[in-house]
N, C-alpha and C positions, 0 to 999 in steps of 0.2 A: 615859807610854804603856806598856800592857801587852799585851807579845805573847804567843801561844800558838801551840806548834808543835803540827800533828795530820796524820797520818799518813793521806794519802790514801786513799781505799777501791779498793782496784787492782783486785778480783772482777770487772771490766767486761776490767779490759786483757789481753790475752793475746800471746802471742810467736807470731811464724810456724806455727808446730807444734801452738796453742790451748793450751799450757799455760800457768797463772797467770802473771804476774811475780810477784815476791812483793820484799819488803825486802832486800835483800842487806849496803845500805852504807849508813851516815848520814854525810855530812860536814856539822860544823853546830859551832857555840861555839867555847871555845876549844883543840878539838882538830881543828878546820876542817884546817889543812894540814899534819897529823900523816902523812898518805897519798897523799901530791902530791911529786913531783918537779921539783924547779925547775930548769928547763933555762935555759942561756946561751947557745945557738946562734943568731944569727938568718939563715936561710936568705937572707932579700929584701934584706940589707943598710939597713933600714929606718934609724928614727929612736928606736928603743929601745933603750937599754945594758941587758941582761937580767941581774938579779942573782940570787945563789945565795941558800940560805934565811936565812942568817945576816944576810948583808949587806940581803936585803928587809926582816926584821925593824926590825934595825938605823934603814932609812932610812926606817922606818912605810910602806913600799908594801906589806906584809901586818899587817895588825892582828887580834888575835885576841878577842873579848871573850866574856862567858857566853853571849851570847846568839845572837851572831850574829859574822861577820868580815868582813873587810875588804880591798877587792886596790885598789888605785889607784895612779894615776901617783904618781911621784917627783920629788923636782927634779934640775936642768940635774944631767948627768953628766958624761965624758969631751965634749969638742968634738961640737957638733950633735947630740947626743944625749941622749934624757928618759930617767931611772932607770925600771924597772918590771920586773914578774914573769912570766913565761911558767911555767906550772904543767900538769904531767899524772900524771891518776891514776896509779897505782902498780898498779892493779887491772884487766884484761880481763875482756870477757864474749863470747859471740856474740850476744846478744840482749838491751837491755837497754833500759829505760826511765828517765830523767831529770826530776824537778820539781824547779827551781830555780827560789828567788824571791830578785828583785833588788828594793831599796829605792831604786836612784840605778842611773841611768845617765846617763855623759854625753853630751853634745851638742853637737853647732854644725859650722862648716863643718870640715871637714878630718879629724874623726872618727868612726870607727868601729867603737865594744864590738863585741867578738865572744864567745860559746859556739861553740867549734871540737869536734866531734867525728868523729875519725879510725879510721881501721881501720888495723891493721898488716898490711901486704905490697903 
């Protein structure tokens, strides 16, 4: 299979104010999580042990390849808990626009993918 990445035509999109969006950031290959911050907090006390960048490496819950990357569950961690990554840009904006494509998402009962985007304050 051969993919091709091509850069949206944004002239339609515009921010609050009517000015363009335009390109700012690519995360993509394998410098995907070169600008991602891996946090270890989990506020809800869920069912994820959150690993730092090293260690998600390490247990293939981030994969990096030319063309594309990879974030997926881990196996069993510390007691009742599944390995995985919690990741946030490194990067703010006040106004910005997002296309990500996902080739796999999972499914079934009990789960829930998420794209989380948060404001600070």
């Amino acid at each position: 299979t051969t993919r091709t990445t091509t850069t949206p035509d944004m002239s339609q999109c515009t921010d609050p104010s009517g000015s363009n969006y335009r390109l700012d950031w690519k995360a993509e290959g394998k410098g995907f999580f070169n600008e991602w911050e891996f946090l270890q907090w989990d506020s809800n006390n869920g069912a994820a042990q959150y690993l730092d960048r090293d260690q998600a490496k390490a247990d293939n819950v981030t994969i990096a390849h030319d063309t594309h990357a990879i974030l997926q569950v881990g196996k069993k961690g510390v007691p009742m808990k599944r390995k995985s990554a919690k990741i946030r840009t490194m990067r703010n904006w006040k106004y910005f626009l997002a296309a990500v494509r996902f080739t796999h998402v999972p499914w079934g009962c009990g789960l829930w993918p998420a794209f989380w985007t948060n404001a600070y304050g």
